[in-house]
C-alpha positions as CSV (number, residue, x, y, z in Angstrom):
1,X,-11.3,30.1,-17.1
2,X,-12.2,26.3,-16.3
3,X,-9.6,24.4,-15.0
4,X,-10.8,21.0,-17.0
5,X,-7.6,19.2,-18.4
6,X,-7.6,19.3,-22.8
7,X,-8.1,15.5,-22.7
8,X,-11.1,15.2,-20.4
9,X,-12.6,17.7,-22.9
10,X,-12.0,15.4,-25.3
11,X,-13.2,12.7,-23.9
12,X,-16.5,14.1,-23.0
13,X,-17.1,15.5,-26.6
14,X,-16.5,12.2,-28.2
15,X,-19.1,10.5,-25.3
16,X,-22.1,12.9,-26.5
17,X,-21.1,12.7,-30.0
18,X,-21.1,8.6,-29.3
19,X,-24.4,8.6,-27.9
20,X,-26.0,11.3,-30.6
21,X,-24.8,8.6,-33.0
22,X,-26.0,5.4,-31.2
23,X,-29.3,7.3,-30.4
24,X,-29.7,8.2,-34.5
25,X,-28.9,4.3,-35.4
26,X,-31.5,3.2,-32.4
27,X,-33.7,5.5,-33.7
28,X,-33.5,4.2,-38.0
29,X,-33.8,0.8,-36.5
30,X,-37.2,1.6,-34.6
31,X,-38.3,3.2,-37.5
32,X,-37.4,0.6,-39.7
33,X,-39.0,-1.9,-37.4
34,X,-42.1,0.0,-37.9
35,X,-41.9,0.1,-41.6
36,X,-41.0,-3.9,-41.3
37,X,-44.2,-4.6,-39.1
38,X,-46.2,-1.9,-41.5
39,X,-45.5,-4.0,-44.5
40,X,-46.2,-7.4,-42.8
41,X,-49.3,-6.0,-41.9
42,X,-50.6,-4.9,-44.8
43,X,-49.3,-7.6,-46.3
44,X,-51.1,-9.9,-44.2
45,X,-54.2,-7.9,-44.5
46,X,-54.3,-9.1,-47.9
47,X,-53.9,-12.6,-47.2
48,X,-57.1,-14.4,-49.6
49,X,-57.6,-16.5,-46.3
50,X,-57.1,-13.4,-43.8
51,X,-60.4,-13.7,-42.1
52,X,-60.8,-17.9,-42.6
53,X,-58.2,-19.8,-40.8
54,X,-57.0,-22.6,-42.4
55,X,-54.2,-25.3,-41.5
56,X,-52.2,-28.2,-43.4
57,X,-51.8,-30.4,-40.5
58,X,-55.1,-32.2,-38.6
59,X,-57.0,-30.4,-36.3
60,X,-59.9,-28.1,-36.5
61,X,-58.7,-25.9,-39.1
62,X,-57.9,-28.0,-41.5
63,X,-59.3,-28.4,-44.4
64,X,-62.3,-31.3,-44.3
65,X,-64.4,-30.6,-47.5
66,X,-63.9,-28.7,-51.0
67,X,-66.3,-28.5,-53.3
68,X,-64.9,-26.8,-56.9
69,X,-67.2,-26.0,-60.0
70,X,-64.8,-26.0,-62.4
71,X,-64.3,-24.3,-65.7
72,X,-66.8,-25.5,-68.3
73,X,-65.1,-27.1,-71.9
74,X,-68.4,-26.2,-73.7
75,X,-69.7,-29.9,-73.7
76,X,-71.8,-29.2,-70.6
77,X,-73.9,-25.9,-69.3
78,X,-71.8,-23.1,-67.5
79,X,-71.3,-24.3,-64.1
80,X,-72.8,-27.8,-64.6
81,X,-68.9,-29.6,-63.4
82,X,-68.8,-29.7,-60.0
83,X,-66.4,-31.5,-58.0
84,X,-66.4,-33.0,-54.3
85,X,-63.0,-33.7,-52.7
86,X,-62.1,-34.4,-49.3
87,X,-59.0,-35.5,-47.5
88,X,-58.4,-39.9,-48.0
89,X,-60.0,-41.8,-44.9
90,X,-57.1,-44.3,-43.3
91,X,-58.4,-47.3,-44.7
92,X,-59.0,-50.5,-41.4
93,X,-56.1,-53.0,-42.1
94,X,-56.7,-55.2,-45.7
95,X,-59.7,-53.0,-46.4
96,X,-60.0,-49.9,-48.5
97,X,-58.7,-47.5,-51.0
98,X,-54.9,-47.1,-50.9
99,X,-53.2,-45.0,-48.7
100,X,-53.6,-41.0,-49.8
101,X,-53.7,-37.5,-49.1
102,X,-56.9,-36.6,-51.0
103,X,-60.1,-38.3,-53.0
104,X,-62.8,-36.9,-54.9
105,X,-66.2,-38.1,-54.1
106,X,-69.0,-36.5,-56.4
107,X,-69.7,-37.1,-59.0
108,X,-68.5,-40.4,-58.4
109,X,-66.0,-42.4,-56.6
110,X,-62.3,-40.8,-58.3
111,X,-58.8,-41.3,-57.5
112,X,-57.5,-37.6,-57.3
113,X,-54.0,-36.6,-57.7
114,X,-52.7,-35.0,-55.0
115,X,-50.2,-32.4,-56.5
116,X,-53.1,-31.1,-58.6
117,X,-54.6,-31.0,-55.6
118,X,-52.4,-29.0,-53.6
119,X,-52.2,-26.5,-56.6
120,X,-56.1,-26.6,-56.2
121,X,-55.7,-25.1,-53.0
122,X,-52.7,-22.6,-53.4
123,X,-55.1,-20.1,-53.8
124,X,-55.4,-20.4,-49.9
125,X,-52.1,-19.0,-49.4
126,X,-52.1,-16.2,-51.6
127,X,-52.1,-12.5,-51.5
128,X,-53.7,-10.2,-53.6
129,X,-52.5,-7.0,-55.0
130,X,-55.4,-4.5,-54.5
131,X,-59.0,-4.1,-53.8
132,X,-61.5,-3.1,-56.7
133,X,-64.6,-3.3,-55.3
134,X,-66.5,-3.4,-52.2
135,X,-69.1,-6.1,-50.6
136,X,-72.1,-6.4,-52.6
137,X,-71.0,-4.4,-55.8
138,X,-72.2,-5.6,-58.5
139,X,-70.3,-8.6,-60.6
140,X,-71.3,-8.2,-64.0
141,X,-68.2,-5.5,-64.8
142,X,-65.5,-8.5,-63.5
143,X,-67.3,-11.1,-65.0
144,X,-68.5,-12.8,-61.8
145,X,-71.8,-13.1,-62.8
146,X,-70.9,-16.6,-64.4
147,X,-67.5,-17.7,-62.6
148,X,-64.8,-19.1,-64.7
149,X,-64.6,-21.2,-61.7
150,X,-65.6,-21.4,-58.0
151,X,-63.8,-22.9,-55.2
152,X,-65.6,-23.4,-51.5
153,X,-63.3,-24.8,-48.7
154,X,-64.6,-25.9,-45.8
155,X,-62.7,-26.4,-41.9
156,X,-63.4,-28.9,-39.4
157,X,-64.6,-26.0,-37.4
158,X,-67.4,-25.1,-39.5
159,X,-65.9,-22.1,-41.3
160,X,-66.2,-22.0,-44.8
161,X,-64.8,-19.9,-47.5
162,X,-65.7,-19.3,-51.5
163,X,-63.8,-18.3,-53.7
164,X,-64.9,-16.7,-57.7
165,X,-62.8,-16.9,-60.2
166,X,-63.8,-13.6,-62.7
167,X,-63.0,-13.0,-66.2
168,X,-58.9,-10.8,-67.0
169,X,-58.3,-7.3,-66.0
170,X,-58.3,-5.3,-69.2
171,X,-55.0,-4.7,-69.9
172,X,-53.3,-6.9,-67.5
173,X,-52.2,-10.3,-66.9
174,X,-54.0,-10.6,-63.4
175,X,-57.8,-11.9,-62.6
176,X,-60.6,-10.6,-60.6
177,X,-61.3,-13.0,-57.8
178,X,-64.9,-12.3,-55.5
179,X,-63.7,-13.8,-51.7
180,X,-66.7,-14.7,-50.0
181,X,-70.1,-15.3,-51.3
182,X,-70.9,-11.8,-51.8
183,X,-67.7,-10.4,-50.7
184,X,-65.0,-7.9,-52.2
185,X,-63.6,-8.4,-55.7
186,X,-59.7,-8.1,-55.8
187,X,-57.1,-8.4,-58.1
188,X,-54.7,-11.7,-58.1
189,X,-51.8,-12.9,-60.5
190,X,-53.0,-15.3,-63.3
191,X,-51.0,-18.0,-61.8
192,X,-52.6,-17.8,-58.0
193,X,-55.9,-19.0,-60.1
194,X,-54.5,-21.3,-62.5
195,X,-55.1,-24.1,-60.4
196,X,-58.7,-23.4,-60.2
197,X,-59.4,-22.9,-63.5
198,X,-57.8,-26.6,-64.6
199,X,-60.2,-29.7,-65.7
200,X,-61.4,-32.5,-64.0
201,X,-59.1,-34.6,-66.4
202,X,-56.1,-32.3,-64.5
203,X,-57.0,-33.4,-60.9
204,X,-57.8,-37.1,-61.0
205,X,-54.7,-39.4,-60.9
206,X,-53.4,-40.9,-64.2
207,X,-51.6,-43.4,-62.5
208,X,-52.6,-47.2,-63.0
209,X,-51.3,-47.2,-59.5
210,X,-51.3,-44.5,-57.1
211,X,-48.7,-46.0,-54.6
212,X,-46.1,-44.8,-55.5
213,X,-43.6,-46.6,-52.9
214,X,-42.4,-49.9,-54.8
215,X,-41.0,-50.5,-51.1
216,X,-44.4,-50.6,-49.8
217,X,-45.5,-53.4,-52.1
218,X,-45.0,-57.1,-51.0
219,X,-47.6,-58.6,-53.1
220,X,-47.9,-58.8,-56.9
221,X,-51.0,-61.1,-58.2
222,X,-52.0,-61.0,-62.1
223,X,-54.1,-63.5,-63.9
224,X,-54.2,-63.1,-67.2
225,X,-55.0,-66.1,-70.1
226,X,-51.9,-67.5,-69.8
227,X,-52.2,-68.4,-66.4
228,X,-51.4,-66.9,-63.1
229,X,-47.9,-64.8,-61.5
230,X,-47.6,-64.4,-57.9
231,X,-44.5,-63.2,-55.6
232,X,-44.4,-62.1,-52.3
233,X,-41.7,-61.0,-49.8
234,X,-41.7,-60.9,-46.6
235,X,-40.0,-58.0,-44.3
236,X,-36.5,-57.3,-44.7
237,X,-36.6,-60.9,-46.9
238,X,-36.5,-61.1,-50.5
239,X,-38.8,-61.9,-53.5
240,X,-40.2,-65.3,-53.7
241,X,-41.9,-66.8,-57.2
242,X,-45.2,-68.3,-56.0
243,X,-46.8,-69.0,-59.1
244,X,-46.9,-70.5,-61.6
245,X,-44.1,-72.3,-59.9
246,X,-42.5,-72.2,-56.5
247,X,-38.5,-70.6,-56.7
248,X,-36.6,-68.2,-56.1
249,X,-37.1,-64.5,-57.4
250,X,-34.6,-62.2,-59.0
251,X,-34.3,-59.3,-56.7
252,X,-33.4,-56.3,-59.2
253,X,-35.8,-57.9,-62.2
254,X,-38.9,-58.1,-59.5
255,X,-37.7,-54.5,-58.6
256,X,-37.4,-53.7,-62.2
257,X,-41.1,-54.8,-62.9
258,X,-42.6,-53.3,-60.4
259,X,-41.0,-49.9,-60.9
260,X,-42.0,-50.0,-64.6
261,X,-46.1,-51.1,-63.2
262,X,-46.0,-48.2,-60.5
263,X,-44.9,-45.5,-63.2
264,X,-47.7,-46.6,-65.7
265,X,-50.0,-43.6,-66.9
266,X,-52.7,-43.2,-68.5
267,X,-53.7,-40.2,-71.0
268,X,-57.4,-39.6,-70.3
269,X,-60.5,-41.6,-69.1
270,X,-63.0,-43.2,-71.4
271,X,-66.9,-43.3,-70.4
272,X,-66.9,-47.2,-70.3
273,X,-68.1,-49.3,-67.0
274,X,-66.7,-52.6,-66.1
275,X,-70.0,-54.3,-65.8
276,X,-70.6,-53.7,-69.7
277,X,-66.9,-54.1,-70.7
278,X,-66.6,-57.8,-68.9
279,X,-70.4,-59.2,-69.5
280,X,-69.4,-61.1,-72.7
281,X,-65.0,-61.7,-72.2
282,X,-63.0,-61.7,-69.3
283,X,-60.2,-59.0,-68.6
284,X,-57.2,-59.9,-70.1
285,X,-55.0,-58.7,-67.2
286,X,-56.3,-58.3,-63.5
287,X,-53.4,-57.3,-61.1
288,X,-53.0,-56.7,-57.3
289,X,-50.5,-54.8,-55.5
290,X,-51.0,-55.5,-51.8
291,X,-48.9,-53.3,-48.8
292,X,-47.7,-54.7,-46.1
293,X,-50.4,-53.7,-43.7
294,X,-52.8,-55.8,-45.9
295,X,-53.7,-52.6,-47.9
296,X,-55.0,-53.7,-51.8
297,X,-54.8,-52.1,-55.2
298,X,-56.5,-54.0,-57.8
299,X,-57.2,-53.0,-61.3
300,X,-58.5,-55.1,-64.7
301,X,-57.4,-54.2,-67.6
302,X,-58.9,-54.8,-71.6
303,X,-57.3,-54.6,-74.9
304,X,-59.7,-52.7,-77.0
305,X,-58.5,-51.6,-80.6
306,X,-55.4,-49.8,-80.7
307,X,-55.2,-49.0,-77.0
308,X,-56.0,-50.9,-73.5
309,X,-58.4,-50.1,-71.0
310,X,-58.2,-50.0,-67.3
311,X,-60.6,-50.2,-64.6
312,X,-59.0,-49.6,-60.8
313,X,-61.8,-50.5,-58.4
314,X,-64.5,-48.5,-57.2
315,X,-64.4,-46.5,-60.0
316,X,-67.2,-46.0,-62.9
317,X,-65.0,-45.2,-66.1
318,X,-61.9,-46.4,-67.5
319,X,-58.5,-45.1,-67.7
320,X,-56.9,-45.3,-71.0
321,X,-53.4,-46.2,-71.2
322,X,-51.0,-47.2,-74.4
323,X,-50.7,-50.0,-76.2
324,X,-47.3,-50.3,-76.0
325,X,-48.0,-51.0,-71.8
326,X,-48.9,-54.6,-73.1
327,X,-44.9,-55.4,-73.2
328,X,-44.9,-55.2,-69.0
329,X,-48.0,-56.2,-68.3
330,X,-47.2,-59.3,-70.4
331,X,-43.7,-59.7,-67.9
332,X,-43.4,-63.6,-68.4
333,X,-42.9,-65.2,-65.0
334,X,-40.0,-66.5,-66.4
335,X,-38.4,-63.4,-66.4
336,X,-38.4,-63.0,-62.8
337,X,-36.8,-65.6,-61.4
338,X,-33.2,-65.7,-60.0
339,X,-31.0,-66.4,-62.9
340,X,-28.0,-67.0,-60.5
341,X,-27.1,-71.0,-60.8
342,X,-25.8,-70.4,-57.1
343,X,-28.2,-68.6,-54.9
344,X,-26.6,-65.8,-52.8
345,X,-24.0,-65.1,-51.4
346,X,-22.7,-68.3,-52.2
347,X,-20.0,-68.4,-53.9
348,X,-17.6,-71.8,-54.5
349,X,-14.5,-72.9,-52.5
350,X,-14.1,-75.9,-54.6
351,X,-14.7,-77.2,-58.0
352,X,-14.8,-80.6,-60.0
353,X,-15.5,-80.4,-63.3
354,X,-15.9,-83.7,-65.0
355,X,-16.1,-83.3,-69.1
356,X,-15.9,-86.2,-71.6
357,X,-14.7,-89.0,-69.4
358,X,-12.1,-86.8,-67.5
359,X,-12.6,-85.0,-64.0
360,X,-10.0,-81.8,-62.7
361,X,-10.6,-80.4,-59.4
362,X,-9.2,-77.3,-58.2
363,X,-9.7,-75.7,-54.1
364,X,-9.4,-71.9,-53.7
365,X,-6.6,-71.2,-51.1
366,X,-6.2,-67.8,-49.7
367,X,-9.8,-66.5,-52.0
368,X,-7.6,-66.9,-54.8
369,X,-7.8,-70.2,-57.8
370,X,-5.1,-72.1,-58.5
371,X,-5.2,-71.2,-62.0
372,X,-6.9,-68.2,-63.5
373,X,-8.9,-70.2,-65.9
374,X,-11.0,-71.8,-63.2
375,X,-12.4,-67.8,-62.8
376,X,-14.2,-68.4,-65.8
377,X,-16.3,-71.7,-64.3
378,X,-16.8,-69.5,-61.2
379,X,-18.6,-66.5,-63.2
380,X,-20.9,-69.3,-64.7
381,X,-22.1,-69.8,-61.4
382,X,-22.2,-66.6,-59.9
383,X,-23.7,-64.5,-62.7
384,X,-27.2,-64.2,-64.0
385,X,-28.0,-66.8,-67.1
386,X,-29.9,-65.5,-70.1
387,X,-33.7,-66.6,-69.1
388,X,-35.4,-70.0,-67.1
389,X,-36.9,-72.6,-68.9
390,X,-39.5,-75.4,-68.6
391,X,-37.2,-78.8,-67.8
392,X,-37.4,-81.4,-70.5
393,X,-35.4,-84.8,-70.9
394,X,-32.4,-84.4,-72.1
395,X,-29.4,-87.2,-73.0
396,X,-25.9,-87.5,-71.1
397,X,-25.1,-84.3,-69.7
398,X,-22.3,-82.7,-72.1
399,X,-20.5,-81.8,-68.4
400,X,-21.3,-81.6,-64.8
401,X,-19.7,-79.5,-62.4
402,X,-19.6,-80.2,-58.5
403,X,-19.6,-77.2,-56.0
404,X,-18.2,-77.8,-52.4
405,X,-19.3,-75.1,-50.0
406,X,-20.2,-75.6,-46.3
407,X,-19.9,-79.2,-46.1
408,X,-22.3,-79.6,-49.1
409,X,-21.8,-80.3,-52.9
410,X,-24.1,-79.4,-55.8
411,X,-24.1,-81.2,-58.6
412,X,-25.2,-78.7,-61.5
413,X,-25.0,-81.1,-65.3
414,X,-24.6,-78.6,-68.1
415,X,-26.4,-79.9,-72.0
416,X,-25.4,-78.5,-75.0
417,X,-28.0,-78.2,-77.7
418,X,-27.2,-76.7,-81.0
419,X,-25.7,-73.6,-80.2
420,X,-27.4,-73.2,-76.5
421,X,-26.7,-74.4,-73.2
422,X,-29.0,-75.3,-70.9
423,X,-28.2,-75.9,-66.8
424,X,-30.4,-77.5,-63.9
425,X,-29.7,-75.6,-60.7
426,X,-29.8,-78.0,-57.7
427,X,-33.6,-78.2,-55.7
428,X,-34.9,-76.1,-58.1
429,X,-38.0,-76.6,-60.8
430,X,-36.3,-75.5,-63.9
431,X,-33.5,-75.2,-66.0
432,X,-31.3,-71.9,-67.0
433,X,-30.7,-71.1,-70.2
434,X,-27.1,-69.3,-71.0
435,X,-26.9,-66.5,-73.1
436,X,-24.9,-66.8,-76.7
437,X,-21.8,-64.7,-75.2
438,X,-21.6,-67.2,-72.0
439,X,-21.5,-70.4,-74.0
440,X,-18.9,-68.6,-76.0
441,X,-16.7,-67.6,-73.0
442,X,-17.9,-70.9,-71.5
443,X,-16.7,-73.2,-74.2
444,X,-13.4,-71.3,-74.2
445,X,-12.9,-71.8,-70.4
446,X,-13.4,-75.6,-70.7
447,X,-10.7,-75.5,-73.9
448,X,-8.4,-74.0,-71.8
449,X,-8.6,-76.0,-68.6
450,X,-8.4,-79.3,-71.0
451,X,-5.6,-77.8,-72.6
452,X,-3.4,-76.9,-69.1
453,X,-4.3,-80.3,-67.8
């Protein structure tokens, strides 16, 4: 009869049943580690790129050459489009094509667009769901015989890989796909080929301008027959009118523009070079964007029937864009400068408006006007007028109002002509027109000052 004590019996039964349940879980966890590194294997072992190494980043893996033959539209033999594309050089400073990820090379000089592109290349990090066939088997039965399309990427360490698109599985929504030259045919999804099998028209860039950083910009040029725009800015320093006068900019309108000129698209490309296009008449718009590292983007652009024409340099076609892009590319200069009467942040801490023989003056004490009214003269001042205009002569000023700020006054003489008013802003080359509901509220102000005087 053992003289072990009920409890220590216990006790020891619970440890072995303890460790016969930690030594079970230990042993589904090895086992579904196993399964784990079984699946990633296999899974990997199906990789399209498992025996090519490729890389996004630089180096020697990375891709440094493609060359796609893709699918034919039936105006050309089968397999007659082929397509060069290899990764955008970094242009010397001023020099070059702007700055980009990708651009095509044969047949000719293209702008390519980069998210096509990359969906060019997704193939690269697919898997496929089965082998069908071996090395060397024959390609008629998958339609490989004449490629819907074939991709070859090569690495900057010499590797290269091709890739042949085949006709639809029967009865099924995937694609045969040949990897290597004369390698095995496998079975992909319809959308890890769709990239492959787009158009030409697909991968090259539609937009007028492929920078798409209105940040980046700090030169816009255009000539056009009306004459000549030019504003710059400087870092960290805002937009400056050039030509066809020297003034101030209007930050948000400059902004405005530009936005509206970097999301331009065309719809297509039309087989028309620039030499034959500009032989007889001149473009009717050339424009420049220029970076801040001296980087250019210059295109000419042609009306021509019911749509306009755009050449962006080193390029042999033209891109066709929409009529209706005249309206911005048209931007009068005009339009851009700084509508404020008071540049900013300048805002008044005195007034003197003098108005049919009689002069009130009125100091702000604390931020705040004597009289609310006086609100109304300082919104003339502080907001943005309707549009600039060209000075002309003009009779006795219908009133002038004085601005005291810093130890400075600026005289600004308001003319009233019909039913517009027109302004000169001090040390500045034109005049400001106000727009109908200013000279309203305008006219209304100066009624009520009279009147509380």
């Amino acid at each position: 009869m053992s003289d072990t004590p009920p409890m220590a019996k216990v006790w020891k039964v619970n440890l072995v049943l303890l460790l016969i349940v930690l030594g079970g879980a230990a042993t589904l966890w090895w086992l579904d580690a196993q399964e784990g590194q079984r699946v990633e294997a296999d899974k990997a072992s199906k990789r399209i790129t498992h025996h090519f190494s490729v890389q996004e980043s630089s180096g020697p893996k990375a891709v440094v050459r493609v060359e796609w033959q893709y699918p034919s539209l039936g105006k050309e033999p089968q397999g007659a489009g082929r397509v060069t594309i290899v990764p955008q050089e970094t242009a010397p400073e001023g020099k070059g094509a702007p700055p980009g990820r990708w651009r095509i090379t044969a047949p000719a000089a293209m702008q390519s667009n980069d998210g096509a592109v990359a969906r060019l290349l997704g193939i690269l990090g697919e898997n496929y769901d089965r082998k069908v066939a071996e090395s060397g088997a024959d390609p008629a039965p998958y339609g490989l015989q004449s490629p819907a399309a074939v991709l070859t990427v090569h690495n900057g360490a010499g590797e290269s890989l091709q890739l042949s698109v085949g006709q639809s599985a029967p009865a099924s929504k995937k694609h045969y796909l040949q990897v290597g030259a004369q390698g095995p045919v496998v079975l992909v999804p319809a959308q890890a080929v769709s990239g492959l099998l787009q158009s030409l028209n697909d991968v090259r860039e539609k937009r007028l301008f492929a920078n798409p950083a209105g940040r980046l910009v700090q030169r816009i040029h255009r000539e056009s027959p009306s004459g000549q725009t030019t504003l710059v800015r400087e870092a960290d320093k805002p937009w400056q009118l050039l030509a066809p006068l020297k003034d101030l900019a209007s930050e948000s309108r400059v902004e405005a523009w530009l936005n509206a000129l970097l999301q331009i698209s065309g719809s297509g490309f039309a087989p028309v070079s620039a030499e034959g296009a500009f032989k007889l008449v001149t473009p009717d718009w050339n424009l420049v964007l220029e970076g801040a590292s001296g980087e250019k983007e210059r295109v000419r652009i042609q009306r021509q029937e019911k749509r306009l024409l755009a050449w962006r340099e080193g390029e042999v076609d033209a891109l066709v864009l929409d009529s209706t892009q005249a309206e911005e590319l048209d931007k009068s200069a005009m339009e851009l400068i700084a509508l404020r009467p008071l540049p900013l942040p300048q805002t008044p801490a005195k007034l003197q408006v003098t108005h049919q023989g009689k002069t009130l003056t009125a100091t702000k004490e604390g931020g705040q006007w004597p009289k609310p009214v006086w609100n109304g003269v300082e919104d003339i001042l502080t907001r943005e007028a309707w549009r600039g205009v060209s000075p002309k002569p003009h009779g006795d000023a219908w009133l002038t109002v004085i601005v005291f700020q810093d130890n400075e006054q600026r005289v600004i003489p308001f003319w009233k002509e019909g039913g517009s008013v027109v302004l000169a802003p001090p040390n500045r080359p034109l005049e400001l027109e106000l727009t109908q509901y200013q000279v309203k509220a305008f006219e209304e102000t100066i009624k009520a000052l009279l009147a509380e005087e």
